[in-house]
N, CA, C and O atoms as a MOPAC input file, in Angstrom:
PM7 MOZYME 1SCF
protein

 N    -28.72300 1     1.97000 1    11.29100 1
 C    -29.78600 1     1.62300 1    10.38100 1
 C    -30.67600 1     0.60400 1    11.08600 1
 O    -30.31200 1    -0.56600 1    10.96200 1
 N    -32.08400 1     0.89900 1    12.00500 1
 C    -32.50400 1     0.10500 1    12.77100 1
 C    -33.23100 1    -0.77300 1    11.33300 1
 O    -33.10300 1    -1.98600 1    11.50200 1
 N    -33.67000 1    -0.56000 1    10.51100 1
 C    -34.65000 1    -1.12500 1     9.58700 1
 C    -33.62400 1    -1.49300 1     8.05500 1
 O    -32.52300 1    -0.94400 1     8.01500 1
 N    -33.97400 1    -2.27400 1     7.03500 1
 C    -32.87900 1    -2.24800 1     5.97900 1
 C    -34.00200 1    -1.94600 1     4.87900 1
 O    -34.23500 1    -2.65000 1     3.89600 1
 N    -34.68800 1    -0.69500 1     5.25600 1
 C    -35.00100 1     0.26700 1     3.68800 1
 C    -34.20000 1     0.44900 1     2.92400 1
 O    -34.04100 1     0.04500 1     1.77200 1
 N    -33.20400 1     1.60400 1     4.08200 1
 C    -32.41200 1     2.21000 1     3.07000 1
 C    -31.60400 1     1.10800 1     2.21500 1
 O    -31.51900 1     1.22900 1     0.99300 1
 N    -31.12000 1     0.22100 1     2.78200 1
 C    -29.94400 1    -0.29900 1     2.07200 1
 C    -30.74700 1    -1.58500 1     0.51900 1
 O    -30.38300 1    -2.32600 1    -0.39500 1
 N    -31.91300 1    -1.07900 1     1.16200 1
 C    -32.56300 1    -1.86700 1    -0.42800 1
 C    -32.67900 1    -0.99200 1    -1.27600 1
 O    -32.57000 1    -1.02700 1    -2.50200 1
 N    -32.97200 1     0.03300 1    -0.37900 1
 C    -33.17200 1     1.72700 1    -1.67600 1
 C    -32.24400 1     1.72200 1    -2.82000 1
 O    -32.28900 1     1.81100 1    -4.04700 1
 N    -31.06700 1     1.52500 1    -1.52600 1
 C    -29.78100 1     1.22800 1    -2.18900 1
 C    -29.31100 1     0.46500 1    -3.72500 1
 O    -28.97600 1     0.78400 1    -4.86500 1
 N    -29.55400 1    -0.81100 1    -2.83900 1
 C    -29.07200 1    -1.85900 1    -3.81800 1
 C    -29.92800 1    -1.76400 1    -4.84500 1
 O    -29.61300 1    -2.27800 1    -5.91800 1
 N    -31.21800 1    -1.06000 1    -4.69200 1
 C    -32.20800 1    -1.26600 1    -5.93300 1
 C    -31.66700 1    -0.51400 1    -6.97600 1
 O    -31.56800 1    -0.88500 1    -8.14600 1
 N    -31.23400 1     0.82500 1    -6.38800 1
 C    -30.74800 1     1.81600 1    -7.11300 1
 C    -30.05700 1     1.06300 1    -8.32100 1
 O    -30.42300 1     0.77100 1    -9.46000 1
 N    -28.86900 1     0.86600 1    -7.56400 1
 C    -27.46300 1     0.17700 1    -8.45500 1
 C    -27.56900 1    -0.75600 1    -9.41200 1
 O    -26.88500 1    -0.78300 1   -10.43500 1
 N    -28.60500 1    -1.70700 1    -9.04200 1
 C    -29.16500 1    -2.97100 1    -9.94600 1
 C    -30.02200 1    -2.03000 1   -11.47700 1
 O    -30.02200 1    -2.14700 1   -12.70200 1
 N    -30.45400 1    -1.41400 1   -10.77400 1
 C    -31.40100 1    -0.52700 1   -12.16300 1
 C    -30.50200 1     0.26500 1   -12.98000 1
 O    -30.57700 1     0.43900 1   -14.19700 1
 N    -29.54500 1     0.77900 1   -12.07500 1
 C    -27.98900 1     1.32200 1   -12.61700 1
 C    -27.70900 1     1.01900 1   -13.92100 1
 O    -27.67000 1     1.58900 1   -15.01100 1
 N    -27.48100 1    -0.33800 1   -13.33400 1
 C    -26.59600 1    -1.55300 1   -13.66700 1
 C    -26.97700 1    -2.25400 1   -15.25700 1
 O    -26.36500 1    -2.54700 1   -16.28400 1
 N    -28.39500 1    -2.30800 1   -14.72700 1
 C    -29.28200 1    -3.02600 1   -16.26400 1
 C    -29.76500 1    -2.03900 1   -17.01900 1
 O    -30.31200 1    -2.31700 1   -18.08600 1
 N    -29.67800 1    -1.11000 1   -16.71300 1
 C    -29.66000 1     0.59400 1   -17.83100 1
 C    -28.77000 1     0.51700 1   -19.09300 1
 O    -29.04700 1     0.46800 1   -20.29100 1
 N    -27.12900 1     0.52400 1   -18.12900 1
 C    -26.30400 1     0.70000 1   -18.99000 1
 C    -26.21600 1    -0.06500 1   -20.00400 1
 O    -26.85200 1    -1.11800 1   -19.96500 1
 N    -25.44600 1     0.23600 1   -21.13200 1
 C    -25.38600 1    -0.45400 1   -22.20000 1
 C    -23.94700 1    -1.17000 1   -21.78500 1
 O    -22.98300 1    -0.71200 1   -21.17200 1
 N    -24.24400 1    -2.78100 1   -22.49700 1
 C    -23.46900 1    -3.75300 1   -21.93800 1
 C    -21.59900 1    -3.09400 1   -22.55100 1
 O    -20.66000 1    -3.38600 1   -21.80900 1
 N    -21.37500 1    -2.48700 1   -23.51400 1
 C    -20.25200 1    -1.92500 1   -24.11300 1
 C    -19.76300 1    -0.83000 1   -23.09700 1
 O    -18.56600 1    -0.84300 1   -22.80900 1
 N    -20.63300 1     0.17800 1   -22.49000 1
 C    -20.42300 1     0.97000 1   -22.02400 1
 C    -19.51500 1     0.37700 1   -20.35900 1
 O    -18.53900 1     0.85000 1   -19.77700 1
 N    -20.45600 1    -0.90100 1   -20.02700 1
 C    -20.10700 1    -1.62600 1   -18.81200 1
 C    -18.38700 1    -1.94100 1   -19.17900 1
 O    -17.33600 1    -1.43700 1   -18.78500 1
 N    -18.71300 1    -2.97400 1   -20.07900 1
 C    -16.74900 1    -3.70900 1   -20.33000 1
 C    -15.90900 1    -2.38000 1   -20.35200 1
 O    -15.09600 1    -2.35300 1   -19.42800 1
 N    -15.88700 1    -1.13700 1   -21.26200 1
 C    -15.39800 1    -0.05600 1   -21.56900 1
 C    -14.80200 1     0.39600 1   -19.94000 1
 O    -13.60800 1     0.47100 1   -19.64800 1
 N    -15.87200 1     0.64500 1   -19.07400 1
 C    -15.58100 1     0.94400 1   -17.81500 1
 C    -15.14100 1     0.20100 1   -16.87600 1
 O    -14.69400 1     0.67200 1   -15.83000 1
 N    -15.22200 1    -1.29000 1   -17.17300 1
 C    -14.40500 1    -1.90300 1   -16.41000 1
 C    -12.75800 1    -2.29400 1   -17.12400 1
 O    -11.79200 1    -2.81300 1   -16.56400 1
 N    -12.85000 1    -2.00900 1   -17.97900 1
 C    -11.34100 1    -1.98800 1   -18.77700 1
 C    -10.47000 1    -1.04500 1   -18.08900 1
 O     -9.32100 1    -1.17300 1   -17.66700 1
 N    -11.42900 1     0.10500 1   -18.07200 1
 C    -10.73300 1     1.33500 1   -17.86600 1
 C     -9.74800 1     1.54700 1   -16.42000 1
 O     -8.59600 1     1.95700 1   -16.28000 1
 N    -11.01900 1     0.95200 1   -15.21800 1
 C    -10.85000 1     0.69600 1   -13.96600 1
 C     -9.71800 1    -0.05600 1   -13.48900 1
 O     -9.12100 1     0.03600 1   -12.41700 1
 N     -9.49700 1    -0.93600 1   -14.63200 1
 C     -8.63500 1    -1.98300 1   -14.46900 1
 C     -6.86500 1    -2.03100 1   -15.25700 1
 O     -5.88400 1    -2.74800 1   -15.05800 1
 N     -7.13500 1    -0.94200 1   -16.13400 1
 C     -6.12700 1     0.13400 1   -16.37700 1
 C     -5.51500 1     0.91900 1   -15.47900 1
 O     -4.34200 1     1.17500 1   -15.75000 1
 N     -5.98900 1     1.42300 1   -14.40200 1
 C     -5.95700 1     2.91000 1   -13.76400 1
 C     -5.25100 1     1.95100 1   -12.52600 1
 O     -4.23400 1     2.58100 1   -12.23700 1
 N     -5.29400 1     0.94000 1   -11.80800 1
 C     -5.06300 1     0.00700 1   -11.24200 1
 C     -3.46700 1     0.04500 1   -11.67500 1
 O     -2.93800 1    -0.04700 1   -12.78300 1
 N     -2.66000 1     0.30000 1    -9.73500 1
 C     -1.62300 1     0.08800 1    -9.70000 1
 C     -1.21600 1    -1.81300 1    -9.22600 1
 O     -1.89300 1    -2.63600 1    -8.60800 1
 N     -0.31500 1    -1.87700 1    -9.63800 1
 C      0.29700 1    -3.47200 1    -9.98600 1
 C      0.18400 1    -3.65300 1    -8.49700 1
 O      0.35600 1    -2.99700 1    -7.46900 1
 N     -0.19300 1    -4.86900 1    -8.87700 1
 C     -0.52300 1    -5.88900 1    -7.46600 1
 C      0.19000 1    -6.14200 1    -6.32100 1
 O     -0.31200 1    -6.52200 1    -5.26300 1
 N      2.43700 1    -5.74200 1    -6.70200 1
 C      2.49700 1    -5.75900 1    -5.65400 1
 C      2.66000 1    -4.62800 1    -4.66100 1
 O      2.86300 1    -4.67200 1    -3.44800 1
 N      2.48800 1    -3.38300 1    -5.66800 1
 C      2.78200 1    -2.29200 1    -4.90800 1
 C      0.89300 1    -1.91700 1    -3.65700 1
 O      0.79600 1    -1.27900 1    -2.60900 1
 N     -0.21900 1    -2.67800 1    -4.47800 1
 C     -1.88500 1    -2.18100 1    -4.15600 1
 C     -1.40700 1    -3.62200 1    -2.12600 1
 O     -1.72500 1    -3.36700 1    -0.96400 1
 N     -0.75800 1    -4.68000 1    -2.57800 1
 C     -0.57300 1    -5.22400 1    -1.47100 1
 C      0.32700 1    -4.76800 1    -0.39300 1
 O     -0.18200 1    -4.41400 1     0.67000 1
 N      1.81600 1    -4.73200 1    -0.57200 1
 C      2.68900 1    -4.37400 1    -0.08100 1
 C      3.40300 1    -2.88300 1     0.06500 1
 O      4.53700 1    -2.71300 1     0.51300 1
 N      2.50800 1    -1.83000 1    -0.40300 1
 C      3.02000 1    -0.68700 1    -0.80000 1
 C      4.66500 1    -0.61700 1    -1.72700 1
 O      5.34700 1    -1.45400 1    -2.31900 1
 N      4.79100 1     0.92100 1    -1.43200 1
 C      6.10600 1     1.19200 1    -1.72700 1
 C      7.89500 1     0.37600 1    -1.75400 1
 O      8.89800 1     0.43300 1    -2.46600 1
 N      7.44000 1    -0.33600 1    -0.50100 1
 C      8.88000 1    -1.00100 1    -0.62600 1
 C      9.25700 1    -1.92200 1    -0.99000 1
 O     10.43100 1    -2.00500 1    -0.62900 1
 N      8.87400 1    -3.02900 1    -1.71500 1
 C      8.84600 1    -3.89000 1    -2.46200 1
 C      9.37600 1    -2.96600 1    -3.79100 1
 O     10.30200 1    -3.41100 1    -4.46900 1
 N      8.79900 1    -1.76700 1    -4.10400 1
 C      9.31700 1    -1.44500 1    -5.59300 1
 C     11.02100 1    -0.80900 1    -5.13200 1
 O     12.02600 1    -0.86900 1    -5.84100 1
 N     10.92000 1    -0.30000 1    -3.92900 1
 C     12.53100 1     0.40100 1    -3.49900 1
 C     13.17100 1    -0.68800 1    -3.29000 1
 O     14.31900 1    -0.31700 1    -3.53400 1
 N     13.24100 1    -1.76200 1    -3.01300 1
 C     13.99800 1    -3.39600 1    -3.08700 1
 C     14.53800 1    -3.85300 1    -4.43700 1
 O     15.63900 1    -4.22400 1    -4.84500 1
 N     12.93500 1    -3.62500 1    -5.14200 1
 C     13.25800 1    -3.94000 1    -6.73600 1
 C     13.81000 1    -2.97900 1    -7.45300 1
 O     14.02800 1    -3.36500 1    -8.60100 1
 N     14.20200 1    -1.63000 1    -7.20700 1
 C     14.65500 1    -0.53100 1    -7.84300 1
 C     16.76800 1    -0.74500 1    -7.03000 1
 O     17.84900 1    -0.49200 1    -7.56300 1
 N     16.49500 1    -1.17500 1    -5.93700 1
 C     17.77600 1    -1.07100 1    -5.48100 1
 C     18.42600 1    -2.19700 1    -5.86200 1
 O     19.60300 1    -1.90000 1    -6.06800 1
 N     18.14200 1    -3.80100 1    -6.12900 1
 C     18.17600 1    -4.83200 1    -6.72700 1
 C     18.62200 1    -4.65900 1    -7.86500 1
 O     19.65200 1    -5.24600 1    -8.19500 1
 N     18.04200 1    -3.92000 1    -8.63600 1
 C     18.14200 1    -3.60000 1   -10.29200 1
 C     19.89500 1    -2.65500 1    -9.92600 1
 O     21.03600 1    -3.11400 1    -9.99200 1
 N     19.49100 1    -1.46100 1    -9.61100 1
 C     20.82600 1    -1.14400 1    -9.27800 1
 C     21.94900 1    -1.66700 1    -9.13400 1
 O     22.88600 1    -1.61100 1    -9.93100 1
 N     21.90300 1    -2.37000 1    -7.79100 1
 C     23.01000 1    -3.47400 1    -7.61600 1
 C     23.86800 1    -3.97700 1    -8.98000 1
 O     24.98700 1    -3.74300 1    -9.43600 1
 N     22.47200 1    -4.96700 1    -9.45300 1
 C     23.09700 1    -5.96900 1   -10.34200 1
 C     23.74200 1    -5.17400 1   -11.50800 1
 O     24.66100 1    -5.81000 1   -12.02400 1
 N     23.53000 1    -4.03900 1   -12.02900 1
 C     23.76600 1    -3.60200 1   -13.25200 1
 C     25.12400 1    -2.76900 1   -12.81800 1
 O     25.82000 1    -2.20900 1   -13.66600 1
 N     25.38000 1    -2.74900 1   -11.62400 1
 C     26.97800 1    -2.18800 1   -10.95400 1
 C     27.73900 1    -3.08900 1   -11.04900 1
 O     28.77000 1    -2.84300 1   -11.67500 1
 N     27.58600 1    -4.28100 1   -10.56500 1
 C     28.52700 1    -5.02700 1   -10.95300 1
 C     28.65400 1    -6.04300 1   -12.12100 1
 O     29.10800 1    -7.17700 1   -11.97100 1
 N     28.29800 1    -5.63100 1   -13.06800 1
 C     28.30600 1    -5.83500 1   -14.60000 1
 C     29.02900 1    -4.93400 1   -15.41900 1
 O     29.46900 1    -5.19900 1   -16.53800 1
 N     29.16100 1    -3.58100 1   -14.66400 1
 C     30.32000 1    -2.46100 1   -15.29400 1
 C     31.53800 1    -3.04000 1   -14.93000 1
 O     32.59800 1    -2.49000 1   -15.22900 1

């Protein structure tokens, strides 16, 4: 991008987007987004943190029988 048209084209776009929508419609969609959103430690650490905490859980509830 030798020149920054495009990326004002851009941002103009989104801003006009942005102040279009109706402010309900905005929270609604960021609720939603923020729903759909896997837990923080699996989005950081992936998968194995939950196979630790799944084998952990295991453990302890074996030797409680």
């Amino acid at each position: 991008m030798a020149n920054g048209t495009e990326w004002v084209k851009f941002m103009t776009e989104r801003v006009v987007d942005y102040i279009e929508t109706p402010r309900e419609q905005r929270k609604q969609t960021r609720l939603e987004a923020k729903a759909a959103r896997e837990p923080w430690l699996i989005r950081w650490f992936g998968l194995a943190p939950l196979g630790l905490k799944v084998w952990w859980h295991g453990r302890k509830n074996k030797t409680l029988e």
